[in-house]
N, C-alpha and C positions, 0 to 999 in steps of 0.2 A: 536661300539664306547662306552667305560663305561664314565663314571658318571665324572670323570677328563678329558677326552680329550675334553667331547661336554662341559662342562665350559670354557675350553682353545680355545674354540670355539668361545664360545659367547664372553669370553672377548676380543679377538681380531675383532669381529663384533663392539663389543662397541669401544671400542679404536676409532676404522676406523668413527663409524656417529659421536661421539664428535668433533673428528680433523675435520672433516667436518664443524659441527653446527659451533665450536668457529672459525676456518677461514670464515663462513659466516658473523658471527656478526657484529655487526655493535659499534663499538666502542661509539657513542656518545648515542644511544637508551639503549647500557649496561650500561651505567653510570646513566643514568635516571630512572632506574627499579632495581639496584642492590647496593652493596657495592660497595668499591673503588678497586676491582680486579678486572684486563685486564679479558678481556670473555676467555685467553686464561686459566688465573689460577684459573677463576672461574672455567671452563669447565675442569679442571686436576684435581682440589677439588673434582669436580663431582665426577668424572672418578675414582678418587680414593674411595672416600665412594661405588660407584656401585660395584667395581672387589672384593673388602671386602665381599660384599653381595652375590655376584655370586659365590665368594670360600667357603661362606660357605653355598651353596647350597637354598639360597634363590629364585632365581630365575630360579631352575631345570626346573620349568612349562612353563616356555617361548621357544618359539621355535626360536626365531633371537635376536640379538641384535638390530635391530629395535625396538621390540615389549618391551622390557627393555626399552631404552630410553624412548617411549611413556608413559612407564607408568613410569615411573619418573617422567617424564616432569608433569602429569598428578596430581602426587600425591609423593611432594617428602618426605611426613610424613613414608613412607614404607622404608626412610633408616634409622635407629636410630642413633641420635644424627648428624644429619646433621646442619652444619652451613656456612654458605656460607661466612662469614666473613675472615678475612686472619688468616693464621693460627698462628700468631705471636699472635694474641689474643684469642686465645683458648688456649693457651699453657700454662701450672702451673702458 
């Protein structure tokens, strides 16, 4: 498998535990710990800064999208310029 397929790997590993994480959530505990985005769009915000990351070969060392996740979750300073905010306010 080269170097594009096992990314197209793990981002479809990601994809699949985020759609998990945010249909877990708990809608009134994401309100109390975050911005004003559903866990859905918070969790697609994610989803999207992580596959940015994974395409460009940041996360080659990871063996699952599991092991991504966790370390996100863990430390989400490792994506640049992450904001969890909507993105109507980050925008020009």
């Amino acid at each position: 498998m080269n170097a594009m397929e096992r990314r197209q790997e793990l981002i479809d590993q990601v994809k699949e535990e985020y759609a998990n994480i945010a249909s877990a959530a708990s809608q009134q505990h994401f309100h109390q710990t975050t911005t004003e985005l559903t866990p859905e769009g918070y969790y697609e915000k994610l989803l999207g800064a992580v596959i940015t990351e994974i395409e460009a070969g940041n996360f080659d060392n990871c063996r699952s999208g599991t092991e991504i996740v966790n370390k996100v979750a863990a430390d989400k300073s490792i994506l640049p310029g992450w904001d969890p905010r909507p993105l109507d306010w980050i925008l020009y």
